[in-house]
N, C-alpha and C positions, 0 to 999 in steps of 0.2 A: 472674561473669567479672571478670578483671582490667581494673580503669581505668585508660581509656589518661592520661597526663598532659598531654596536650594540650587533655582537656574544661577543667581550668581553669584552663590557657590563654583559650579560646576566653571565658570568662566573667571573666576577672579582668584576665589582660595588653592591655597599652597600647601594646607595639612588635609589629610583625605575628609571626603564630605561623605554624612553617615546616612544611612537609608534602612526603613524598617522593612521594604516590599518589594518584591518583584514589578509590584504596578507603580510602585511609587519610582524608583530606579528610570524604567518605564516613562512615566512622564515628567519627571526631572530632566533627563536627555531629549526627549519630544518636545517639550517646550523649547529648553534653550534652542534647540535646531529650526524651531516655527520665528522666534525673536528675529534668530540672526545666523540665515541656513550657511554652510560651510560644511567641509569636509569633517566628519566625524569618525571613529574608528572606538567601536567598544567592542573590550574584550573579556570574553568569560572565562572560566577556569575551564568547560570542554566542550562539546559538539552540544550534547541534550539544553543543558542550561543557556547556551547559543540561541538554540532557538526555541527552548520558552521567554527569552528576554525578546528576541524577534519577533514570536507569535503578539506582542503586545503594544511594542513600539509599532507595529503593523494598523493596528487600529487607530492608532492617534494620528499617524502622516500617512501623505498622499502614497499608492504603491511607487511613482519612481525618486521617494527620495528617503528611501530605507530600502536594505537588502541583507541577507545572509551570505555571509562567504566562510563556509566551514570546507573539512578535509578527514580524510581518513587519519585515525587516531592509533594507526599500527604501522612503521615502517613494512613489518613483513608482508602484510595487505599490498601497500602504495606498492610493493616490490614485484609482487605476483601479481595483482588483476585487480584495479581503483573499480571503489561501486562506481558503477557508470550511470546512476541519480544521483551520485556528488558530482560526477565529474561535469554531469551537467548544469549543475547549480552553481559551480568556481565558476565554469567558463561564459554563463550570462551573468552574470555581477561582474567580473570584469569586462565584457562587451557595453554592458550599463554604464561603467566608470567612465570607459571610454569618451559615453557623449553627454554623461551628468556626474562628475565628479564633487558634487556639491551631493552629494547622500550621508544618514547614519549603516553604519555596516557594521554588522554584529560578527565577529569570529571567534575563534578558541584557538588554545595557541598555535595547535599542528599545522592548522591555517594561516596565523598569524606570521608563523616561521618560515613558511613554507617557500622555496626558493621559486619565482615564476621568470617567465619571459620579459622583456622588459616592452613597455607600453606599443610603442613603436612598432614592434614588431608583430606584437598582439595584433593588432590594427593592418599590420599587409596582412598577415594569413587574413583576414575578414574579404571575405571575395562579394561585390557590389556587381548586379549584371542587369542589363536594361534590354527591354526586345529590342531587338534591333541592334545588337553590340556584337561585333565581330570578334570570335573568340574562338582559339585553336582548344578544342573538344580532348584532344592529348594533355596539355597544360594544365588545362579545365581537373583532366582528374589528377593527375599528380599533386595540383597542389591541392585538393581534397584531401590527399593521400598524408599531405607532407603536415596537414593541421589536425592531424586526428583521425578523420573518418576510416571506417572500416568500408572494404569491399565488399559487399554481399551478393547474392544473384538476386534475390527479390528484396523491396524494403518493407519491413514488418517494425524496427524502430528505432529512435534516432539515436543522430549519430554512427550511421551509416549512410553511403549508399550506391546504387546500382545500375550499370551501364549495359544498352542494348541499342545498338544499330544507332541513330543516329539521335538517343534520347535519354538526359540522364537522369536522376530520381535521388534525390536526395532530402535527407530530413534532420534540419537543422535546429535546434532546441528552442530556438528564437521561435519557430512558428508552432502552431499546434496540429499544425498539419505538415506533410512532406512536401516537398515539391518539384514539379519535372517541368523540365528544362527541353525542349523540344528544336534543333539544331536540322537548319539547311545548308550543309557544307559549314561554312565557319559561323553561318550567322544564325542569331540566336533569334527563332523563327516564334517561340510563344513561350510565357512561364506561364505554370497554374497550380493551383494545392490540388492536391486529389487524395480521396478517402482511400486507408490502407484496404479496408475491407474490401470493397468493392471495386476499388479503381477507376472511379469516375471521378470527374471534374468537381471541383468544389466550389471553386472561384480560377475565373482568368487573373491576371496583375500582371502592371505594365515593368515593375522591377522589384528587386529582393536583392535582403542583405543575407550573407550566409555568413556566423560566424564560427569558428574553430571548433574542433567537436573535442578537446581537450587543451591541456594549458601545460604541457609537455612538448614542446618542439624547439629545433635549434636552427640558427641561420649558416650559414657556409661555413666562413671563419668560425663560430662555435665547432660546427662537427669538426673541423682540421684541427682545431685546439683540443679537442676530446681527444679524439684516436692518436695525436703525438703524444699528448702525453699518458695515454691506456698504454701506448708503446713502452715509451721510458720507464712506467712504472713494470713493466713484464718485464720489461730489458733487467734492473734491478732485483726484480725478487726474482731472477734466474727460471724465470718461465719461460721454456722456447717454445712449447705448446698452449695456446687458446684454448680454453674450454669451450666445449659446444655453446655451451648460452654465452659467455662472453664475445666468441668470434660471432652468431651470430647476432648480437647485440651491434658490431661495429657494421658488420657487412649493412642490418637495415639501414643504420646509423647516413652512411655512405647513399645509401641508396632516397633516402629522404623519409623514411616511411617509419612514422614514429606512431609508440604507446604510449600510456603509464608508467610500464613497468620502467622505462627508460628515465623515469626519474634522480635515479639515483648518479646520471650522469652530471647533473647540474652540479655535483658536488667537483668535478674536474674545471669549470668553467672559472674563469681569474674574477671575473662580476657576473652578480643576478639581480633579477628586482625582488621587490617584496608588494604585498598586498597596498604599503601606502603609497607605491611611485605610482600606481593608478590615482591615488586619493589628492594628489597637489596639497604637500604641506599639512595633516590629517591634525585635528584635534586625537590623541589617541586616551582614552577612559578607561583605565582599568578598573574592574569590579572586582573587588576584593583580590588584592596583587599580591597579598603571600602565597592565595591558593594556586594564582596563576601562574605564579614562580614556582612551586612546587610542581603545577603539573606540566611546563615547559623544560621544568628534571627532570623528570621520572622520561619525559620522551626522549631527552638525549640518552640515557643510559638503555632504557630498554632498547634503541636506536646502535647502539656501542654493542651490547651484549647481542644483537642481531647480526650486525657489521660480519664480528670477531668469528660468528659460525658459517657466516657465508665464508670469506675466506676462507676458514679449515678447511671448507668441501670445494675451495678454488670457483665457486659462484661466483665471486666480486673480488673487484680490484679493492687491494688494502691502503685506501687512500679517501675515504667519503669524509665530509662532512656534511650532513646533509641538512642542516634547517641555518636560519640565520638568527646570530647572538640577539640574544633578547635584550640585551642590556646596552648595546647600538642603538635601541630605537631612543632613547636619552635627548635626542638632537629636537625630536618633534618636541611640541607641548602634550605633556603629560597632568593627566587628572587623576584621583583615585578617589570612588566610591566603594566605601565596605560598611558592613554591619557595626551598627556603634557599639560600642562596651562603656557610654559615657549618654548622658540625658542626650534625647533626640533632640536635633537642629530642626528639624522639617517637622516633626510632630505628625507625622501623616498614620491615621489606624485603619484598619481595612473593616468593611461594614460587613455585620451581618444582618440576618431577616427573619423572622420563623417560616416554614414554609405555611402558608395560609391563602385565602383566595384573594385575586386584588386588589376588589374592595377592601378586603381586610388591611391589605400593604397597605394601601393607598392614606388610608387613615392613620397608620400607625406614621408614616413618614412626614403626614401634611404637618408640621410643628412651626410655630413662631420663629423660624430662622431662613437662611436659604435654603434648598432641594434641589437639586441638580439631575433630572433622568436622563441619563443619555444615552440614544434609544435608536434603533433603526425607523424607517420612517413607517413600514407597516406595523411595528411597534407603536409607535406613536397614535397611530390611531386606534389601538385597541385602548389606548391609555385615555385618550381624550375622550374617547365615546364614553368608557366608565367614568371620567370625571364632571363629565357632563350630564348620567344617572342621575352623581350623586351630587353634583350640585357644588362640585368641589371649584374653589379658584387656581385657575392654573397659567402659564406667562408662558408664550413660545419666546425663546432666548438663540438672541443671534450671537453672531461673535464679537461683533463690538461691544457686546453690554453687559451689564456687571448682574451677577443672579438679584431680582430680589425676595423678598420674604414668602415662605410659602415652597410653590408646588413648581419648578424652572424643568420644561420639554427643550432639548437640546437636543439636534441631531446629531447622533457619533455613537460609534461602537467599539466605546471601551470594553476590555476585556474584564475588569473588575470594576467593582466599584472602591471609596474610599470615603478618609474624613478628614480635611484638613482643620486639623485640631485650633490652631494660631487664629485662622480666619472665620472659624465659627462655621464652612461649610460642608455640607455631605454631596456626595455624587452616584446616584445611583447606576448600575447599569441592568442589562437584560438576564446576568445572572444572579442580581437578587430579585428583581422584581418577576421575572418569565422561568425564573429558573433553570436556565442553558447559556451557553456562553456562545458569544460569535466569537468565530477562528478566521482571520484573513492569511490568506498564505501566499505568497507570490512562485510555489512552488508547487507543481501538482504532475505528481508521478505520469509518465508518458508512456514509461517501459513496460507495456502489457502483454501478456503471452498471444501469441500467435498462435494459426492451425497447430492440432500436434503433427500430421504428416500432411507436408507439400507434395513432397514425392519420392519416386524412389529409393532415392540418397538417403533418406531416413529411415528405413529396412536397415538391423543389423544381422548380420549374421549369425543363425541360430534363432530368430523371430520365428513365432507358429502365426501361419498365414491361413486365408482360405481362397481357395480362388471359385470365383461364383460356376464356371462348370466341374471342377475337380474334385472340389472339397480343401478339407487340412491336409497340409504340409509344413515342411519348413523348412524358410529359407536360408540357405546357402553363403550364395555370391551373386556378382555381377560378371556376368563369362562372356567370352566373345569368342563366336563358331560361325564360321563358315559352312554357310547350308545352300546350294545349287550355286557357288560362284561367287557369291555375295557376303562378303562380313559384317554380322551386325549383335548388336548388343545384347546377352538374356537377360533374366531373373532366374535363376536356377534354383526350382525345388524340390525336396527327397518329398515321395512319400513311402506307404508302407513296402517292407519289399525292396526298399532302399532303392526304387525306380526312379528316376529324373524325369523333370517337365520342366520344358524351358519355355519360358515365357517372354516375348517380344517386349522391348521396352514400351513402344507404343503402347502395348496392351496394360500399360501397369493399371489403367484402371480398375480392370479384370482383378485386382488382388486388394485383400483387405486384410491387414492384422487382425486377430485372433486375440480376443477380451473376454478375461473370465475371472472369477475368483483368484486373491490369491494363492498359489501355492499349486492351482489344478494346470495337469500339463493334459492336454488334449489326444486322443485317439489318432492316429493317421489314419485319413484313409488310401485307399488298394485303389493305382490307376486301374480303371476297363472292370471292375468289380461290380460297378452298379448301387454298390449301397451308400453313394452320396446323394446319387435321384433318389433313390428309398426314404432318406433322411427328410429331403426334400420336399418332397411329395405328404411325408408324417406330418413335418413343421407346416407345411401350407396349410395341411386340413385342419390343425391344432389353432394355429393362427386364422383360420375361416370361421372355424369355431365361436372364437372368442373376439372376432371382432363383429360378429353379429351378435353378439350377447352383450357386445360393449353399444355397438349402435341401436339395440332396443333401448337397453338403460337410457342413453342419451338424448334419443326421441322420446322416450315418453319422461325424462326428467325437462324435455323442453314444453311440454304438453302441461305437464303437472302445474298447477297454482301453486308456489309458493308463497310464503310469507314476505310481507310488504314492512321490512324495519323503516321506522321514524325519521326523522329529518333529524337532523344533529339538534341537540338542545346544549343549555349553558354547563349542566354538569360533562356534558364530551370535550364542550372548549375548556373549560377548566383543567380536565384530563390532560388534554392535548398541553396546553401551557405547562403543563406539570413535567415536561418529560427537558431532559438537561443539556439536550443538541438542537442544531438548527436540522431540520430534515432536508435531504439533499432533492434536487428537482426529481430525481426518479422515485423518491420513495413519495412527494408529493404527488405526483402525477400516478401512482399506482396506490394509494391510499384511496385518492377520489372514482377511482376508477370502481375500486373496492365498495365503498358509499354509493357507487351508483347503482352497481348490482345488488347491493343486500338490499338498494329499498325501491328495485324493480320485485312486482308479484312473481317473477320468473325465480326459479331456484341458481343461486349462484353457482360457477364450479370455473376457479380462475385460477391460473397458476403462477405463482411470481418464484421468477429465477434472478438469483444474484449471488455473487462470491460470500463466505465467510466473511461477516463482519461488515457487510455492505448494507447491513437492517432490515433483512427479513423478518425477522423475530420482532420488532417495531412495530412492521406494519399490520403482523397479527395480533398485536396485543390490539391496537385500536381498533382494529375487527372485531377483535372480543369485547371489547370497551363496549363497544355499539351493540350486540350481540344483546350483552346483560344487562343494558338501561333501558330495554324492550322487556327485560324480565324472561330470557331465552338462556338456555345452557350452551355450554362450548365445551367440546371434548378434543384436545390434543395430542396427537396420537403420533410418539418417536421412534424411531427405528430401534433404537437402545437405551436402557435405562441408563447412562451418562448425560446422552440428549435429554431425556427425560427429567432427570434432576438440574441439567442447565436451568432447562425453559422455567421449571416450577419456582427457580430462587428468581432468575429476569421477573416472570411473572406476580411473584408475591412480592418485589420490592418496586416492580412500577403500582401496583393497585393498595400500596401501603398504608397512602393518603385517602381511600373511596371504598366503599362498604360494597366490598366483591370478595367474595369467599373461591380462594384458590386448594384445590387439594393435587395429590398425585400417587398413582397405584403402577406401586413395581414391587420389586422383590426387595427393595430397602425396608419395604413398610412393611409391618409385621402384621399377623393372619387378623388381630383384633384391632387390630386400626381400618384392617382394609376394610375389612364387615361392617363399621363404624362409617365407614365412607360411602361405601355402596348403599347404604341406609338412608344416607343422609342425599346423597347423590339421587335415589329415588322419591324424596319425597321434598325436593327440589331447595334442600340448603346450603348444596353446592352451583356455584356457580360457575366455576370453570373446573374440568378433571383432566389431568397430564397424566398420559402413561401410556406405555408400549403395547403390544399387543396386547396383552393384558387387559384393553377395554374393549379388546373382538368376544371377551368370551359371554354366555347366553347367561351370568349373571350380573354384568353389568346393564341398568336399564335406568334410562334418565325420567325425569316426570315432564320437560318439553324440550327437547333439544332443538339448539337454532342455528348452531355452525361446528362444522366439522374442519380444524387446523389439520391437517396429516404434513411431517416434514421429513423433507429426506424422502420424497415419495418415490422415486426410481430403485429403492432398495427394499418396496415392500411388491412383493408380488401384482401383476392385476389384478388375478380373481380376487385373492385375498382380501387386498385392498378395497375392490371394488365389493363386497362384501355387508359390509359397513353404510354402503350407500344404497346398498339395493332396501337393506332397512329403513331406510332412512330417506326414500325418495324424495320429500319437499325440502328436506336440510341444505342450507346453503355448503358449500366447499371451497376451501380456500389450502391450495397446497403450495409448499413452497420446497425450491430446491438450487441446492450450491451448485450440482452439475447435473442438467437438464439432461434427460437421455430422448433418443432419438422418436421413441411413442410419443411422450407427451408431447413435444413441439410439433409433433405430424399432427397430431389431434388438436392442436394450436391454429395449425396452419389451415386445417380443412373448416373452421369455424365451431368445431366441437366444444373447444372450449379456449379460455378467453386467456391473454397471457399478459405479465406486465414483464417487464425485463429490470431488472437494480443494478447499472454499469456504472455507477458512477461513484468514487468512495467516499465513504465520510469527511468534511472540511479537516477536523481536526485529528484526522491520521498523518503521522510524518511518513516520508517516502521508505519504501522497504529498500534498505541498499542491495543491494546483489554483487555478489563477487563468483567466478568461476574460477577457481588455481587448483595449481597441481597440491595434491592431499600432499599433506605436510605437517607431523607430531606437534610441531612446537605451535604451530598457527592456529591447527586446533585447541592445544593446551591453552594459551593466550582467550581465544574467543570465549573460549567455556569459563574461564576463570573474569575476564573480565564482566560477562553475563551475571555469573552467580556473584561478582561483589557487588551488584545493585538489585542484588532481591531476587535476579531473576530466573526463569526457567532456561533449558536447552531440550530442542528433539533435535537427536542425530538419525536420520533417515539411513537406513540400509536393507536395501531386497534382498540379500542373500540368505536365506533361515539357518542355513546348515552354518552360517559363519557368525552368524548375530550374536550366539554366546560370546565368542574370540573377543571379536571390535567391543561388547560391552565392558569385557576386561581388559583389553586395553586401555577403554577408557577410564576405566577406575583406575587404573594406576598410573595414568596420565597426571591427573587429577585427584588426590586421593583422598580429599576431606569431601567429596562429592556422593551425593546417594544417586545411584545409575538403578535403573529398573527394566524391564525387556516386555515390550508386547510385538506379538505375531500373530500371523493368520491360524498359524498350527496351536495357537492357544483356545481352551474351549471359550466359548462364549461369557461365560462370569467369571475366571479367570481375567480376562480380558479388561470386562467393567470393573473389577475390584481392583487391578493394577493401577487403569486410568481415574480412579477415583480419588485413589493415594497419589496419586501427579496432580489431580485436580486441585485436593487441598493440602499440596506443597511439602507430602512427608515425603516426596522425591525431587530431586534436581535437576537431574537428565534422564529421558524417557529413549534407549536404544530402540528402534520400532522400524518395523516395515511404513510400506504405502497406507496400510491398516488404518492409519490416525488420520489419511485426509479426508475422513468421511464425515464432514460438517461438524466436524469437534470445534470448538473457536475456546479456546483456553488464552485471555489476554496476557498472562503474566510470562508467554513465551515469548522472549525476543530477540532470540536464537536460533535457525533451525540451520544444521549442519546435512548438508546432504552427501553421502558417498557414492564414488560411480557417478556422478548426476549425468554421465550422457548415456547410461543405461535406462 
């Protein structure tokens, strides 16, 4: 490949070397590191731009010799509760340093600054255990204890973990599974990963490296150096009393058993290391250094103006310094890359393409000079079979050789493409020519929600329960009564009458929390009344009812000939190429699955569950894709017209490029449009129609319908629902849902009908950080303001109705250049839409709201959501 002139630049010039691009920056540093690998250290102005510079050097080098080492960008965060997906990203890039110190490492300054442990020491907390190694199982946890991990009673996710009888379980970031550790007296009798879900074995392994579950701990003499001088300084500012978090800051201190929040002590310690005593001697690359200078200010001060308030409220000792001078780092070699304000040295311009089919690309690029595609490999052969159609000349290009003239297939998956101006070459990648980008990430969120109730312990008091013989109540406490000699554990529950039933703990299975609308508080019922049987006995025959009305449907929808859709033709791969992500293995694997059913004679009815934003909505467009190149209608049917108007804009801008007529009937569209539609919809010049119930009523009638989308299906009744299909027996069904309810998966599970599952996220989503701390004005004020100076939105979650007004006006006056808006349950239903529509397009900043808004809203421009209470 041609070298860009900027690698030695980056290695020889002394005045900053100038860059027009993120990909050019990108592979400026990627090369010189490929020439002549060494310790690298490039620093961006903050966490985001960290790792889109990451997201890119990622594709040009091997995963172990590039990394991300970012850090929380708020002292008041790092103080109260480190997202625990950063804290897992610090502490494997430095476990990585450890045994490959020759990597590029991307940080921002909070990171860059950031005081850590020194190498060495990093490296004992790392615990190494072989079967067969004799190891005191006490020691074992402590020093678990002393590198991080949390105690837990069960492990649900890392960086924690939990001890029983003679076997320990722990899940360390390093692996992507947990792993237990299985102990005969001292000796360590088996290791194995085993699935959280189910707890079974995943793999044996004869040893494992565990390492630290954070980058916050001290060694002895550190803690004795901390706590004399936490002393001398109390001795001084005439404190003879500890404050609660302070004394218990030293007692854990003493005790070994370190957090986060304990960061702030590193500011008492006489030396720290930094991010480059991992790196052995670092080339360090500043990207544009006034920015970075500026934003390695603004952190000390907002850091000072933090300090100053803890101490008022005697929080913290008055003595921090907590990050290290930036103008120390002077010693390493220093490089600086910025934006020129003078003619470009590199000359590099970024390509573009019209979007067209690839025949088309293919011809427009093939020019009398070089061509560079650099392509993943199953790319590749879409590329080579059309070049091969058309008769086109093309060169597979290895690494030793220089491109030549014409049409160069290069395996790699750059993130952009480019043009280096100087050397006359262009370089394509997959998001000009397939129009989607590959995202390589060495980072991929672990931290998934668990059961919502394990047990007990997760009853709060004042919960509405039912217990399967009693009915509703609600629970209490946990009481302990002696009944015939024997003491033992309740569940104590009122019902009406304010009578008590105590429940055995054993028995907790016997009770189940009580789910209903928000806002509905439930009936109690009267122990020894009988009108829970009564109820019992209704719902059973209601429920007998209508699963024999659901099981004809399904037998004779099994019976029914369906329509037999086509085999994929070249206008569905064109579609398919047309879309701007790589689809993740489940949305593949539930696509095809989808293609198998619409073009069996059997009537489809498949349900695919997956979270928000995991591409549901994806995989029915290409249902529908397929649907209307058979010349068959599709009818969309959302819970709400907000869902409703989502799907119609997704829908009209994937089909933008392909002669598919999208419409949608809600209450936005006015009475002569909708007349216009249903018109057109019956005499088949619609091809797909979005809209809420609004297309159950007896004047909506299609001229051939061939697939029925319903989303959010567990919030539309069954009869109702089922409704639709009873018209409609031969229509395939494709329903999709963010939270599956217990029907559908039964009906799943009994062979009814057919299920894909979407667990896996999108490549190129960054990890959701999570923080849990004590509510706190100014932390709040901080996130909401640093949100809205980058465009963005805020939801602040709060169940309370009766308080929702209050915290909204707090929040306005927290914040006061902010537009704060309120939706609730207690709001009517267009109320509701009309509020979330002004959040939608952005004449609001912060939406105050109940639980109300988790119902498959997916609004991308939040990325923020403040929770209150989160352990209610």
């Amino acid at each position: 490949m041609v070298e860009n002139p900027a690698v030695k630049l980056l290695d020889y010039a002394k005045s900053p070397i100038p860059y027009t691009s993120l990909i050019e920056e990108a592979l400026v540093i990627a090369t010189s590191f490929q020439k002549k690998p060494r310790p690298i250290l490039v620093v961006k102005q903050n966490l985001y731009t960290a790792q889109r510079l990451y997201e890119r050097i990622a594709t040009l080098l091997d995963e172990k010799d590039c990394a991300l080492f970012g850090a929380d960008e708020s002292l008041r965060v790092e103080a109260i509760a480190s997202s625990p997906e950063l804290t897992a990203q610090k502490v494997e890039t430095l476990a990585g340093l450890l045994s490959n110190p020759n990597q590029v490492v991307i940080t921002c300054p909070s990171a860059l600054l950031r005081q850590l442990p020194f190498p060495e020491d990093f490296k004992d907390r790392c615990i190494k255990i072989q079967t067969g190694d004799t190891l005191d199982m006490h020691a074992f946890k402590q020093k678990l204890l002393s590198g991080g991990y949390q105690k837990t009673s069960h492990i649900d996710q890392p960086l924690t973990f939990a001890a029983r009888g003679g076997i320990v379980d722990v899940y360390s970031i390093n692996y992507d599974s947990p792993i237990r550790i299985e102990f005969f007296d001292t000796e360590v009798e088996s290791i194995r990963f085993f699935d959280v879900a189910t707890q079974k074995t995943v793999e044996k392994i004869e040893e494992v490296t565990i390492i630290p579950a954070g980058d916050v701990f001290f060694t002895d003499e550190q803690i004795e150096e901390i706590c004399s001088k936490s002393e001398e300084i109390l001795s001084k500012e005439n404190k003879a009393i500890l404050t609660a978090e302070i004394e218990s800051d030293l007692h854990a201190l003493r005790e070994k058993v370190f957090s986060s929040h304990m960061y702030s002590y590193m500011a008492l310690l006489s030396k720290t290391a930094g991010i480059w005593d991992y790196m052995q001697n670092p080339l360090i690359v500043y990207s544009d250094e006034q920015l970075i200078l500026d934003s390695a200010k603004k952190l000390n001060e907002e850091t000072i103006t933090y300090i100053q308030e803890m101490v008022q409220e005697d929080k913290m000792l008055p003595k921090f310094v907590m990050w290290h001078d930036i103008h120390s780092l002077s010693k390493y070699g220093k490089k600086v890359v910025e934006d020129p304000f003078t003619e470009n040295v590199v000359n590099i311009e970024e390509l573009h393409i019209p979007n067209e089919t690839l025949e088309q690309k293919l011809l427009l690029i093939h020019q009398p000079m070089p061509v560079v595609l650099a392509l993943s490999e199953k790319e590749i052969v879409t590329v080579i079979d059309k070049c091969v159609e058309m008769k086109l000349p093309y060169h597979l290009l290895t690494d030793d050789e220089e491109p030549v003239e014409g049409i160069n297939i290069y395996t790699n998956s750059f993130s952009q493409g480019f043009y280096l101006v100087d050397e006359n070459l262009k370089v394509y990648t997959a998001a000009e020519i397939f129009a989607y980008h590959h995202h390589k990430g060495r980072y991929e969120n672990k931290f998934r929600n668990a059961e919502v109730i394990h047990g007990y312990d997760e009853l709060q008091p004042g919960d509405y329960v039912v217990h399967a013989q009693y009915g509703v109540g609600q629970y209490i406490c946990i009481e302990n009564r002696e009944i015939q000699k024997v003491k033992r554990d309740f569940l104590k529950i009122i019902y009406r009458g304010n009578t008590e039933l105590l429940v055995p703990l054993e028995q907790f299975r016997l009770v189940r929390k009580f789910v209903s609308r928000e806002g509905v508080v439930p009936k109690l019922n009267k122990l020894g009344s009988g009108d829970w049987e009564k109820t019992k006995q209704r719902l059973q025959s209601n429920v007998e009812d209508i699963a024999e009305r659901l099981l004809s449907l399904y037998a004779n929808r099994e019976q029914h000939i369906g329509f037999a859709f086509s085999k994929d033709n070249e206008m569905t791969k064109k579609f398919e190429n047309s879309f701007s992500f790589d689809l993740t293995p489940d949305q593949e694997k539930a696509v095809a699955e989808i293609k198998k059913d619409m073009e069996s004679n059997k009537p489809m009815d498949r349900l695919v569950c997956g979270d928000v934003g995991f591409g549901k909505t994806e995989v029915s467009i290409r249902a529908s894709f397929k649907a209307v190149c058979d010349n068959k209608q599709v009818a969309v049917l959302c819970p709400t017209t907000i869902l409703a108007e989502q799907h119609f804009h997704t829908f009209q801008k994937r089909y933008q490029e392909f002669p598919v007529t999208v419409k949608v009937l809600n209450r936005f569209v006015s009475p002569a449009e909708q007349k216009q539609v249903l018109k057109d919809l019956e005499e088949g010049k619609v091809d797909i129609i979005i809209g809420t119930h609004r297309l159950l009523s007896k004047d909506v009638k299609f001229k051939d319908l061939g697939l029925l989308v319903v989303d959010e299906e567990q919030r539309f009744g069954v009869e109702h629902k089922e409704k639709i299909k009873e018209l409609k027996n031969g229509v395939d069904v494709l329903s999709l849902s963010a939270t599956p309810i217990p029907r559908t998966l039964q009906m799943s599970l009994v062979g009814i009908r057919s299920l894909s599952l979407l667990e896996t996220p999108p490549l190129n989503r960054y990890s959701v950080q999570t923080y849990v701390v004590e509510k706190d004005k100014n932390l709040i004020r901080d996130a909401i303001q640093k949100e809205l100076s980058r465009n963005g939105q805020v939801f602040y979650l709060h169940n309370n109705i009766d308080q929702i007004y209050n915290i909204a006006r707090n929040i306005q006056s927290l914040v006061p250049e902010s537009r704060v808006g309120i939706v609730h349950g207690k709001l009517g239903k267009e109320e509701i839409e009309d509020i979330m529509q002004r959040f939608i397009e952005k004449e609001l900043d912060i939406l105050v709201c109940t639980t109300i808004v988790e119902n498959g809203i997916d609004i991308p421009n939040v990325n923020t959501i403040l929770v209150d209470n989160a352990q209610d």
